[in-house]
C-alpha positions as CSV (number, residue, x, y, z in Angstrom):
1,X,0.0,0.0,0.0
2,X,3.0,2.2,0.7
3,X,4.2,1.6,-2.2
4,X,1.2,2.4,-4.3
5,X,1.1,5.7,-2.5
6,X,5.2,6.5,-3.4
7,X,3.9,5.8,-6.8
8,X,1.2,7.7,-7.0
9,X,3.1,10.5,-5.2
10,X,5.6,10.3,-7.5
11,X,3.9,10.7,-10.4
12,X,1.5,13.7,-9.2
13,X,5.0,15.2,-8.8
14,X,5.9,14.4,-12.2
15,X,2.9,15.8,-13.8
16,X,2.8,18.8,-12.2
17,X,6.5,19.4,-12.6
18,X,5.7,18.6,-16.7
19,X,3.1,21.5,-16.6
20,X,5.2,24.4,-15.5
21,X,7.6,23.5,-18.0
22,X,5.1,23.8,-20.7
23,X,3.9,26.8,-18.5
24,X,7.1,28.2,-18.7
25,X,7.9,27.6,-22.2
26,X,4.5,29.5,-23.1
27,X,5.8,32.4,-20.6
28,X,9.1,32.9,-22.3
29,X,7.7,33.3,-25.8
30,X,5.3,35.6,-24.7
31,X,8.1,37.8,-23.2
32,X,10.1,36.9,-26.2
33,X,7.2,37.8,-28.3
34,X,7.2,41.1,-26.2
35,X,10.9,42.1,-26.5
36,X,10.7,41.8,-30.2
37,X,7.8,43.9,-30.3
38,X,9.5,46.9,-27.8
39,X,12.4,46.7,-30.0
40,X,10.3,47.5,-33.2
41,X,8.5,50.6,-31.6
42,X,10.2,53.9,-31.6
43,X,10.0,56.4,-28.5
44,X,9.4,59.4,-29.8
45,X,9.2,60.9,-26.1
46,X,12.2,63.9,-25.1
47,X,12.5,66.8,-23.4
48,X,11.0,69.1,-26.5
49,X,7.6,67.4,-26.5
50,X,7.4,65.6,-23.1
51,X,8.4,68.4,-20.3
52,X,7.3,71.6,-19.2
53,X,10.7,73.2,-20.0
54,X,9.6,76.7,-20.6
55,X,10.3,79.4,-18.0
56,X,12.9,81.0,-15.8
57,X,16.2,79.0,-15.0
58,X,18.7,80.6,-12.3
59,X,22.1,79.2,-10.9
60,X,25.7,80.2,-10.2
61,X,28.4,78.9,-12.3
62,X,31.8,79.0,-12.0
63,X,33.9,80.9,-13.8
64,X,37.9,81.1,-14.5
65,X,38.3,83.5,-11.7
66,X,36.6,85.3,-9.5
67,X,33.6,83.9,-7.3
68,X,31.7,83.0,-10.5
69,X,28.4,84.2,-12.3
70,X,24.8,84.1,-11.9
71,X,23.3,83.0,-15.3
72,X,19.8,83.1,-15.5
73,X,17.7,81.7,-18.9
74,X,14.2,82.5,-19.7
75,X,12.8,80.6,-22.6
76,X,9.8,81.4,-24.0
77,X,7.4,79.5,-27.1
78,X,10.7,79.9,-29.3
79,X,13.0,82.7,-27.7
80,X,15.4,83.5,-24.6
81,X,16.4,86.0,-22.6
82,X,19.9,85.1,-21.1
83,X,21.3,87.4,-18.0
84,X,24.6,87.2,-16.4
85,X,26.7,89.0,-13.8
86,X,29.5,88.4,-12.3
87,X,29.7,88.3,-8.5
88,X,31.6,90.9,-6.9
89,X,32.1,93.1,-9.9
90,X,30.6,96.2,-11.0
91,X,29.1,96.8,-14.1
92,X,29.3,93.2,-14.9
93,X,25.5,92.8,-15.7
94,X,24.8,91.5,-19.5
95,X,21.6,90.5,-21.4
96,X,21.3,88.2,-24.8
97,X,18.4,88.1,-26.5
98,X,17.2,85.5,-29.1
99,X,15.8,82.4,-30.7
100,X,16.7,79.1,-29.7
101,X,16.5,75.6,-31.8
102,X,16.8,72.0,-30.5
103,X,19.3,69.4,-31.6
104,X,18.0,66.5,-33.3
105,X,17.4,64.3,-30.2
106,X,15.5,66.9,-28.9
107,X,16.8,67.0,-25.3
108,X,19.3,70.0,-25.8
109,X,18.5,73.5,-26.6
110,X,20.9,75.3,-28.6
111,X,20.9,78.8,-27.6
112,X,21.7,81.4,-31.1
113,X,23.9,84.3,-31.4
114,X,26.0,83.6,-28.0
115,X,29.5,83.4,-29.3
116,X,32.5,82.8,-27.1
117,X,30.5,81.3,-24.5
118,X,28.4,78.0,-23.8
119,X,25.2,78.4,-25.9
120,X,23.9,74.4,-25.4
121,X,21.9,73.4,-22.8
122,X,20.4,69.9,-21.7
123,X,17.1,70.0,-20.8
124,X,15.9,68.2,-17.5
125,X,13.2,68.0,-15.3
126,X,13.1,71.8,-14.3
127,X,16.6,72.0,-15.0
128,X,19.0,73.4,-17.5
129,X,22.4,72.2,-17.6
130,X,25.0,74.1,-19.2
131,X,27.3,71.6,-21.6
132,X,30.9,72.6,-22.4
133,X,32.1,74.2,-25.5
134,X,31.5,70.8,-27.9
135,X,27.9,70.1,-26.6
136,X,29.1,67.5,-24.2
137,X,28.1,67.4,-20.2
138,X,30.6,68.9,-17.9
139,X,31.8,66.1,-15.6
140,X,33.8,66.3,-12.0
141,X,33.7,67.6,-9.2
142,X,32.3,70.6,-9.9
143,X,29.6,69.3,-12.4
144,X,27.1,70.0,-10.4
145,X,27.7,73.3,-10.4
146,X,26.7,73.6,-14.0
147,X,22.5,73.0,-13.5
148,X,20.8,75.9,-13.2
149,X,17.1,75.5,-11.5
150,X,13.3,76.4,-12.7
């Protein structure tokens, strides 16, 4: 009787053991299935069309010498306004004024007519970050110190 019970014990574990497997194999393709599908789909979600990038941005960056300057950006529909002013020094207040296009990925504003100065920004969550020279981000120690803040 024991042994009809190992038997039957044995073979319920079996079976149900067989089922996930098949289970599982079903699973997989379906996630398989999936992967292939996401891959196929293009995200056509960035900064230009999925935040709420427009308005005033203010931060103080640092500057070759001297205690740095206070940058602040306001971008409008298609325009900016760009102050800056040096702390500590008189007469250091300056204003730009003009149109602004995106790059292609549409996650970096490119700021037109600054010359001789960073003019590309990365757009974030209510922040602007100021990219170096070439367009790329700033990285160190001091990287931080390049987001200005909605």
């Amino acid at each position: 009787m024991k042994k009809i019970l190992m038997v039957i014990a044995a073979a319920g574990l079996l079976y149900s053991c067989g089922g996930n497997t098949q289970k599982n194999q079903e699973e997989q393709a379906s996630v398989n299935e999936f992967s292939e599908i996401a891959q196929n789909v293009k995200d056509e979600h960035n900064a230009k069309n999925s935040l709420d990038y427009e308005g005033t941005y203010t931060g103080k960056v640092p500057t070759a010498s001297g205690e740095g300057m206070i940058v602040s950006i306001t971008l409008s529909e298609n325009t900016y306004v760009k102050n800056t002013e040096y702390v500590n020094k008189k007469d250091s207040k300056s204003e730009e004024k003009g149109a602004y296009t995106w790059n292609a990925e549409g996650n970096t504003i490119i700021l037109d007519g600054v010359k001789d100065a960073p003019n590309k920004y990365f757009v974030g969550e209510n922040t602007l970050t100021q990219l170096d020279m070439e367009g790329n981000r700033i990285t160190g120690d001091m990287a931080e110190l390049y987001i200005l803040k909605k």
